[in-house]
C-alpha positions as CSV (number, residue, x, y, z in Angstrom):
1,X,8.7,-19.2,-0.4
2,X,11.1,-17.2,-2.0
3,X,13.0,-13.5,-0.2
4,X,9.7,-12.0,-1.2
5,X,7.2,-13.7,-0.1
6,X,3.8,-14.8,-0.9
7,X,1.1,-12.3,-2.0
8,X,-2.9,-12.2,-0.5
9,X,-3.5,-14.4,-3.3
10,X,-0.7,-17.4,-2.3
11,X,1.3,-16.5,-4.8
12,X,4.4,-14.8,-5.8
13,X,4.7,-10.7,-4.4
14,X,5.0,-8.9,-7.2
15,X,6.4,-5.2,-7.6
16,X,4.1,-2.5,-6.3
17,X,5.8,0.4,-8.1
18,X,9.3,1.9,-9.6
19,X,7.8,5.1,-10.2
20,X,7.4,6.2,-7.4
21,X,9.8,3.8,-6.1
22,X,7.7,2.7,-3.1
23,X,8.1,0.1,-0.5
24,X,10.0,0.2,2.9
25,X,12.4,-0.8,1.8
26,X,12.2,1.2,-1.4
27,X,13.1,-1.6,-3.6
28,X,8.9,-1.5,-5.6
29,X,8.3,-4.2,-3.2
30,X,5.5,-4.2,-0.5
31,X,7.4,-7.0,1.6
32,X,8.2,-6.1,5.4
33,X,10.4,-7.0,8.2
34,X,11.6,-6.5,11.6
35,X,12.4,-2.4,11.3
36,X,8.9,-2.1,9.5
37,X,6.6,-1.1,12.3
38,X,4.3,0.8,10.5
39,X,3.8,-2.7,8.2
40,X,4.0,-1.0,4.6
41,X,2.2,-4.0,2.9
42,X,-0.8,-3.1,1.3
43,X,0.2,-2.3,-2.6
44,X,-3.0,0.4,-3.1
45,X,-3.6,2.4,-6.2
46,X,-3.8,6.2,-5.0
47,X,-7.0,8.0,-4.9
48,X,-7.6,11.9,-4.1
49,X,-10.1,10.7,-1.5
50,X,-7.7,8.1,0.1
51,X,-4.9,11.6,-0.1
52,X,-7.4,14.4,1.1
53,X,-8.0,11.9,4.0
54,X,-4.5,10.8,4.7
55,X,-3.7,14.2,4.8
56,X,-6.3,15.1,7.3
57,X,-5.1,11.9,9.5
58,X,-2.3,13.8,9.9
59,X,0.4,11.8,7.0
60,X,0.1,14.1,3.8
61,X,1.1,11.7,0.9
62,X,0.8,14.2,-1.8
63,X,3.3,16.6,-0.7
64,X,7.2,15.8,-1.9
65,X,10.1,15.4,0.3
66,X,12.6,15.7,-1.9
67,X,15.4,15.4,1.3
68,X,14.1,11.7,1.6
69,X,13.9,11.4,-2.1
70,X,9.7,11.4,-1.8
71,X,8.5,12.8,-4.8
72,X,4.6,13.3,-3.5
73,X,1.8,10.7,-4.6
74,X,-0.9,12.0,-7.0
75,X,-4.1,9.9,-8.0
76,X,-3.0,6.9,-9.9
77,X,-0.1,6.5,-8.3
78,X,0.6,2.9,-6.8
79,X,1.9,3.1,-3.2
80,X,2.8,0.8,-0.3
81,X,0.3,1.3,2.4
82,X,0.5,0.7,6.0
83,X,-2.2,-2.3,6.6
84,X,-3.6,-0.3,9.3
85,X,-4.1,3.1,7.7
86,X,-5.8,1.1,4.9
87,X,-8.2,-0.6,7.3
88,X,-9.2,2.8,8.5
89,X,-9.5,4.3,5.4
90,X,-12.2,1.1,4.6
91,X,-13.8,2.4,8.0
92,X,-14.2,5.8,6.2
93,X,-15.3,4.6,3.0
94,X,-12.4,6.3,1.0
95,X,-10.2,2.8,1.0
96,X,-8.4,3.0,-2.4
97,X,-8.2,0.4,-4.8
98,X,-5.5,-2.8,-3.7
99,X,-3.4,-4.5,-6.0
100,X,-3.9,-7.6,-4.5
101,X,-1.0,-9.6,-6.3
102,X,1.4,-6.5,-4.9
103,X,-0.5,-6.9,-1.2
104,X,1.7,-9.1,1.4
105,X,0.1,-12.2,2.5
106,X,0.6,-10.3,6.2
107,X,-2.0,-8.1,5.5
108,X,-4.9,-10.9,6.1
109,X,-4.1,-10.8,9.7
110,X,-5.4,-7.6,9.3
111,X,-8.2,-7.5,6.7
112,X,-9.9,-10.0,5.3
113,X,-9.2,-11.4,1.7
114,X,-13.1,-10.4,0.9
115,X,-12.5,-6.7,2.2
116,X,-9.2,-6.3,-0.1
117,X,-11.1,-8.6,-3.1
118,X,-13.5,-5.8,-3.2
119,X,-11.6,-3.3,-2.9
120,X,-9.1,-4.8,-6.0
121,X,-7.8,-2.4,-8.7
122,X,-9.2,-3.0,-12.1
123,X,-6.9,-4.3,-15.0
């Protein structure tokens, strides 16, 4: 296993997104470690449902920050998710769409694969 890591699939991570540059450690890359307590590993393609509710749990998404270089996510946007806000999201109905080759393997001690397969982002 290479630096990255494996995705929910078993293979290769690949990049979540360079615009927005996403990831906790910013680098487009939904891998984790020890500092990442919130577990930023679900890559999930943004929807105004999946916002609207974010923003009502308290963790608006959509507005920028430009002091942290956060530029606000709009629909469409691809995003590193904490594992756990997506989960509740799925509880809620409004879980947006996972890019499951840009999801960390982590995330199926979470979730199951068949939750996140049916949740996957087309194309």
């Amino acid at each position: 296993m290479g630096a990255r890591g494996k995705n929910v699939l078993g293979t290769e991570l690949l990049d979540c997104s360079h615009e927005p540059l996403t990831g906790f450690h910013r680098d487009g890359c939904c891998r984790t470690g020890r500092e990442d307590l919130g577990l930023h590993i679900v890559c999930a393609l943004m929807t105004a449902p999946f916002l609207q509710f974010s923003k009502r749990r308290g963790n608006d998404l959509s507005k920028p920050h430009p002091q942290w270089g956060f530029p606000g996510l709009k629909p469409g946007d691809r995003w590193c998710l904490c594992v756990q806000r997506w989960k509740e999201a799925l509880k809620h109905g409004v879980a947006p769409p996972v890019v499951l080759e840009a999801t960390h393997i982590l995330a199926l001690e979470f979730v199951d694969l068949s939750e996140l397969q049916e949740h996957a982002a087309k194309g």
